[in-house]
N, C-alpha and C positions, 0 to 999 in steps of 0.2 A: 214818531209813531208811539201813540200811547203801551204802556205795558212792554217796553223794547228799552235791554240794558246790551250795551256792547263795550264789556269790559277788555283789559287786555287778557286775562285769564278767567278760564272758568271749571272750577274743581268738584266735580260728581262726585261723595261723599266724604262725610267729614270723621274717619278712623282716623290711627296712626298717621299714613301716607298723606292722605288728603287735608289733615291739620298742618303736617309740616309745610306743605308747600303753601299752602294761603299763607299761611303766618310767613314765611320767609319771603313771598313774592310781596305781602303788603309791605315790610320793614321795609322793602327794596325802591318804595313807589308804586308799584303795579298797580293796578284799578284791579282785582278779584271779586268775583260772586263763586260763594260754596254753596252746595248743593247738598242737602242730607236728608233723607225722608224717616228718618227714625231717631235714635240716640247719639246728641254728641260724642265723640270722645270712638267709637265703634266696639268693635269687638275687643279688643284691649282693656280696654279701660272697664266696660261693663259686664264682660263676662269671660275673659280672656285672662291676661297676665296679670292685673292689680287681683282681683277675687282670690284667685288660683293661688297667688304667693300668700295673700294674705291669710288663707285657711292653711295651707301648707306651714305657715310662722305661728299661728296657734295649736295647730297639729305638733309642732315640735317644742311647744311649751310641756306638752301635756307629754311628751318622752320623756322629758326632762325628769317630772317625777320619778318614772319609772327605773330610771336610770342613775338616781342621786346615788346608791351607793358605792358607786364606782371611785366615787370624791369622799367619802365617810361621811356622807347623810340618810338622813331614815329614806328610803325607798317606800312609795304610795302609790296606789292605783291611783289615777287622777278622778275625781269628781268634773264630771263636763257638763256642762250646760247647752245642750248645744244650739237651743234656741241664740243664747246670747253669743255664741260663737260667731252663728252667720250674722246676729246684729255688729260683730266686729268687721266681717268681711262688709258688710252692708256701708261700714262708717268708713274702712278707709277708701272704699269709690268713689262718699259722697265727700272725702275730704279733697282728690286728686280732681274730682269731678268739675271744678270751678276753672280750673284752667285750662280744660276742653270746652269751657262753653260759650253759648249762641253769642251769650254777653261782654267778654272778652273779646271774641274775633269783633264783631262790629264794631266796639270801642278802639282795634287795631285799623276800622276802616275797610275790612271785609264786609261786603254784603250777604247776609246769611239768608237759606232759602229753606223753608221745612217743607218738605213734600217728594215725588219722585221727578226723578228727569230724565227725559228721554230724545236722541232725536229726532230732530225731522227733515235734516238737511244734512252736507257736508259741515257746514257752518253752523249750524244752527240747532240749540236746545230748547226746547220744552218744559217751563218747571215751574210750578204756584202760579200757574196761571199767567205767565211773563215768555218773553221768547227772547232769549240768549245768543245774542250775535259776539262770539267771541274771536280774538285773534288766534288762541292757541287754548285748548282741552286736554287737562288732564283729568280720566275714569281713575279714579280708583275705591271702586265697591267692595273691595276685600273678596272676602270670602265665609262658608256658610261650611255647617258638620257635612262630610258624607255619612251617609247613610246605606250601609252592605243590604247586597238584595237576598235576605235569610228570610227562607219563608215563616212568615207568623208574625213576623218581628211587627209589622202596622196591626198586628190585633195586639200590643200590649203597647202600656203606657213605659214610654222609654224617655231615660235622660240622657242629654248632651253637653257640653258646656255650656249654652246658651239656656240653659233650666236648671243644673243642678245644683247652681249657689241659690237658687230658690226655694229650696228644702227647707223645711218648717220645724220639720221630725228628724230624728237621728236613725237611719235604714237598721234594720235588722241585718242582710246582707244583701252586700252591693257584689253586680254580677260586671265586670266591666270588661265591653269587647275592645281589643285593639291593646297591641302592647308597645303605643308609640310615646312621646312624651307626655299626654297630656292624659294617656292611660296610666302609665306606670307613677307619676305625680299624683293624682288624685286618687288610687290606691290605696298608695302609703300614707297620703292626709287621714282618710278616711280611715284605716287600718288602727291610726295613731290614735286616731277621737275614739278607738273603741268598738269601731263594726267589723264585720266579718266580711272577710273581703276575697273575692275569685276572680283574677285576671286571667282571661283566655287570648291568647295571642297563636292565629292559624301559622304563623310563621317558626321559623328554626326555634328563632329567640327571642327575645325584646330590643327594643330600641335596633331594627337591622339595619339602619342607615350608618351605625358608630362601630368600631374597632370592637371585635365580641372577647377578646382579652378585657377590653376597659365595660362590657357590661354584664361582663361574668360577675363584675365587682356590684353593679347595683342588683343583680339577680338576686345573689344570696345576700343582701343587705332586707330584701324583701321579703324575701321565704322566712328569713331569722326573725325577723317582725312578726312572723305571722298570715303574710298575704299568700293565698294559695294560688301559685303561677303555675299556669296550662301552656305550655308552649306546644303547637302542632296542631294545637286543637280548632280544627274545620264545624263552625255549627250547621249542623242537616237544618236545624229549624227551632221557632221558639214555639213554647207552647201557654197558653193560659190554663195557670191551675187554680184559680179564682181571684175572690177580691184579694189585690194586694202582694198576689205569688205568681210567679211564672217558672219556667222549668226551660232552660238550653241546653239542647239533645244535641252531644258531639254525633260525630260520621260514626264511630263505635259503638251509638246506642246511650250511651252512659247521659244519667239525667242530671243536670247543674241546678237545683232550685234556689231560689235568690225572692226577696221583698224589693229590690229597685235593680234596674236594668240601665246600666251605663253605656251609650255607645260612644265611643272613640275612637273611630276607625278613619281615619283623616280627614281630609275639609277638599272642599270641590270650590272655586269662584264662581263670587255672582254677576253674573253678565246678562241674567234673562232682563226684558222689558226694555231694555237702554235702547232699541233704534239701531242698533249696530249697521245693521243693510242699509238704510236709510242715508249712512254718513258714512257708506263704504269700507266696514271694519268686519274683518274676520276674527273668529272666534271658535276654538276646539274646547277639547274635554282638558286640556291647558288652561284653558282660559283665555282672553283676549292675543290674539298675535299681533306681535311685537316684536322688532330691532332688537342690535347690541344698545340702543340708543332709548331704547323703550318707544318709540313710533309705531305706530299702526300701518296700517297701508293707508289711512289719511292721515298726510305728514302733517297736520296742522291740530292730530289727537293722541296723547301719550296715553299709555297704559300704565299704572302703578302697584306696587305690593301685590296682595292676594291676588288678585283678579288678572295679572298680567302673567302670558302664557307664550310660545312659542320663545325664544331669547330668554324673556323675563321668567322662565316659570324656573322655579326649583326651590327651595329653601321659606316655605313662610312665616317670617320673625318679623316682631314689629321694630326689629333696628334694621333687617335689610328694604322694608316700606321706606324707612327714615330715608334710607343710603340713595332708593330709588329717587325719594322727592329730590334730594340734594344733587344728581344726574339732571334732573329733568328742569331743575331751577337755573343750573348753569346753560343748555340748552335753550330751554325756551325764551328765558331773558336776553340770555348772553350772545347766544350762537355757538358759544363754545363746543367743540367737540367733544362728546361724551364716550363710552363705551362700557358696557358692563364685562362683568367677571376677571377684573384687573384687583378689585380688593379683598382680601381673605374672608371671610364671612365665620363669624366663631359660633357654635352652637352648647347652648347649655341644657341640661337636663336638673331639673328643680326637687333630687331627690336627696336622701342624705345616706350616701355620698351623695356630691353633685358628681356631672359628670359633665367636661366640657370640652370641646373638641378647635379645632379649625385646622385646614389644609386637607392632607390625604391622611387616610387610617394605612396601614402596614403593608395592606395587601392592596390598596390603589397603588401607592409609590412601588411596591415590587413588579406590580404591570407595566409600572411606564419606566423606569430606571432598573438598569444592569444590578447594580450596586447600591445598596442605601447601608445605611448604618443605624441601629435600633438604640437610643438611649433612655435608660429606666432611675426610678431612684423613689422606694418607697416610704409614705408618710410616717411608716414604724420608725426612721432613722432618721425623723426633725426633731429637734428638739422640743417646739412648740407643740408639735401634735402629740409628744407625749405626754406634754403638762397636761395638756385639754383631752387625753385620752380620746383623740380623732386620730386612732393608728391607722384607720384602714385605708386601703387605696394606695395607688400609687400614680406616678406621672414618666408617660411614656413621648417619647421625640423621636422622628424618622427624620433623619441627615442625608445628605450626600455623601464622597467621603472628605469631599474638601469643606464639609460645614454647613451649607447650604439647608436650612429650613424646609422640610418637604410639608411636614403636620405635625400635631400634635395633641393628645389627650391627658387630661388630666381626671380621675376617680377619686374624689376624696375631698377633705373639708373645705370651703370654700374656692371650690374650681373655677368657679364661675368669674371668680376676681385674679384667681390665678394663671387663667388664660390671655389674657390681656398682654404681657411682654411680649407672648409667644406669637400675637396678632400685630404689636408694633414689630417684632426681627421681619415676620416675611411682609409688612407691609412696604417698610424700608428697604430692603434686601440688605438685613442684617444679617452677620453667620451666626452659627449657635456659642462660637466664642466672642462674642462679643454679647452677648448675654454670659460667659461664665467667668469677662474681666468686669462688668459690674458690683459694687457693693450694696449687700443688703443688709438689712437691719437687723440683728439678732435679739432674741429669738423669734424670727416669724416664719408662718406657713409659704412668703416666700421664700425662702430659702433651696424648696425641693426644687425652684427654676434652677436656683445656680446651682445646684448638687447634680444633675443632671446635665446640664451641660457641660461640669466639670467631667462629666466622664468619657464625654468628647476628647477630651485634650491626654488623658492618663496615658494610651499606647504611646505618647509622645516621648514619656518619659520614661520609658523603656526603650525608648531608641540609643542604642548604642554609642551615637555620636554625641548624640546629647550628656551621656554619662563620661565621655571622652572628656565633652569641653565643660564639663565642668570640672572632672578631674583636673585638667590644666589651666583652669583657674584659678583652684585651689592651690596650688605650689604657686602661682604668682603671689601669696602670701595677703 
């Protein structure tokens, strides 16, 4: 039949999720056709994590100034350009941008498709005008901003991350809702380039999903900056105060007026238009339903990354997209038996401090366990972090009492890489002493793993018997 591809896989967009698995199913042999009706690469790459770090890395060039005299050099307001700023964010998407694209996968022997796709059978996709007889489908559409239903807000022109590495101009002040990651990171980017910045967050605090010990530390890292954080603040509504201004009128009346309007109020997946009834797949305000296995209710279609909901929803990072393809590649190739939420899943915060987590925060483990044991050890008492004047923060461990790994968070200078040991103990079911019998390098920022762990072991040696037998080893001469 003319226009009829019937590969053994066929992969509904080409983000994070859906890169990983073409590219590992073609390495593997598999016949693939990817599906993407817009940007290689997706949200990650074009307006997601590459952008975002990369203005947040000139962002903290430009502290740097500010901060030289800390080290005995001249301290200077930074001159910013900010046009050439975003030409920096611009350059390194298009440098990353080559190994997401159309050209690469088809040269791997992927077949690539630009357009949408949708179904029209159990089996059967929809797409550039071709019809998709595949053995096994994996969706993985990601996901898109939500958008809070605040009255007013669709009469002003609002940015999201998917527009606001498009700024031309450097805001006068940036009004930003949402005090989750990707609020409280562009912020303090922005803070740092020089604008006036009001983060309104309805909730208690910022970041409510992490240990509010470990974001007490990035609160006042942001207030001391300069960013004016709202925590509690419910907006009644937005208002247009002409060209250019608008005004966010908390529940008490009080007027916020701001030149550019940030929302960040979290992300919802995209699952509209795919056919779903068509090929017997349900689908909530989660997103796609889905298995421990990431399976739909047609076993013959996986859900991935953003877009996958009921089982698969919780945590959207473009490494647990990665973790999902790598599930679904053992599966659908293999047959192997999969099952999610067996591997720790680490979460980082891209502020400075960073802030990075994985397991349970103090008061999960205290719900589920009699007994935990809280171990601390702050970056004031590295050595390293005193050279480089990165005191702040500290790194907190919830144990069992026999050792056992329940979580852990780290606030302070590169977390993000310091979480990592704490992700191999509980992946392995290592104790926390065995992370405090490793050696580390001196002087480095990891050091506060083993200074913390070691404080696992210290009641030990106050044990009494312990002070016996060494006593009587001692007189063995």
């Amino acid at each position: 039949m003319a226009g009829l591809l019937r590969p053994d896989l066929c992969v509904i967009g080409a983000g994070s999720a859906g890169l990983s698995v073409a590219a590992i199913a073609a390495s593997l042999g598999a016949s693939v056709v990817l599906v993407e009706k817009h940007r290689m690469g997706g949200e990650c790459l074009n307006v997601g994590c590459v952008p975002s770090k990369a203005l947040i890395a000139a962002a903290s060039r430009a502290q740097d100034f500010r901060e030289a005299g800390r080290f005995g050099l001249q301290e200077a307001e930074p001159e910013i350009d900010y046009a050439r700023v975003q030409a920096h964010v611009k350059e390194v998407v298009a440098t990353i941008a080559p190994m997401d694209s159309m050209e690469r996968y088809e040269a791997m022997g992927v077949r690539v498709i630009q357009g949408e796709a949708f179904f029209t059978g159990p089996r059967t996709v929809m797409a550039g005008g071709l019809t998709i007889e595949a053995r096994r489908f994996v969706i993985a559409t990601g996901s898109r901003p939500a958008v809070p239903p605040v009255p007013g807000l669709d009469q002003v022109s609002y940015l999201t991350n998917e527009t606001v590495f498009d700024l031309t101009e450097k805001p006068e002040h940036l009004v930003v809702i949402g005090g989750g990651a990707v609020g409280v990171e562009i912020a303090q980017a922005y803070r740092r380039l020089g604008v006036r910045v009001s983060l309104l967050e309805a909730g208690e605090r910022i970041l409510a999903g992490e240990d509010p010990e470990m974001t007490t530390v990035v609160h006042r890292s942001l207030a001391r900056e300069g960013v004016t954080v709202r925590t509690g603040a419910s907006i009644a509504r937005i208002d247009q105060e002409g060209p250019g201004r608008f005004a966010a009128v908390l529940a008490e009346g009080e007027r916020i007026e701001g030149s550019h309007l940030l929302v960040a109020a979290g992300r919802r997946p995209r699952v509209e238009d795919l056919g779903l009834e068509a090929a017997g797949i349900a689908a909530d305000a989660s997103g796609i339903v889905v298995d421990r296995g990431l399976r739909t209710a047609n076993r013959r279609v996986y859900a991935i990354g953003d877009c996958a909901g009921g089982a698969g929803a919780g945590a959207r990072f473009t490494h647990v997209a990665n973790h999902h393809a790598g599930l679904v590649i053992r599966h659908a190739l293999f047959r192997l038996p999969v099952r999610l939420g067996r591997a720790p899943i680490p979460r980082v915060v891209y502020t400075v401090p960073e802030l990075a987590s994985v397991g349970l925060t103090e008061a999960q483990a205290r719900a589920g366990h009699a007994t935990v044991r809280i171990l601390r050890w702050t970056f004031a008492d590295n050595d390293r972090a005193r050279a480089e004047k990165a005191t702040e923060g500290h790194i907190k461990a919830i144990v069992t009492p026999r050792g056992r790994i329940l979580g852990c968070s780290i606030a302070g200078s590169h977390a993000g890489e310091l979480i990592m040991p704490w992700v191999l103990a509980m992946t392995q079911g290592l104790k926390v002493s065995d992370l405090a019998g490793l050696v580390y390098p001196y002087p480095t920022f990891s050091e506060v793993t083993k200074s913390a762990a070691v404080e696992f072991l210290k009641p030990s040696a106050q044990n009494p018997w312990v002070r016996r037998l060494v006593s009587f080893v001692s007189r063995l001469g």
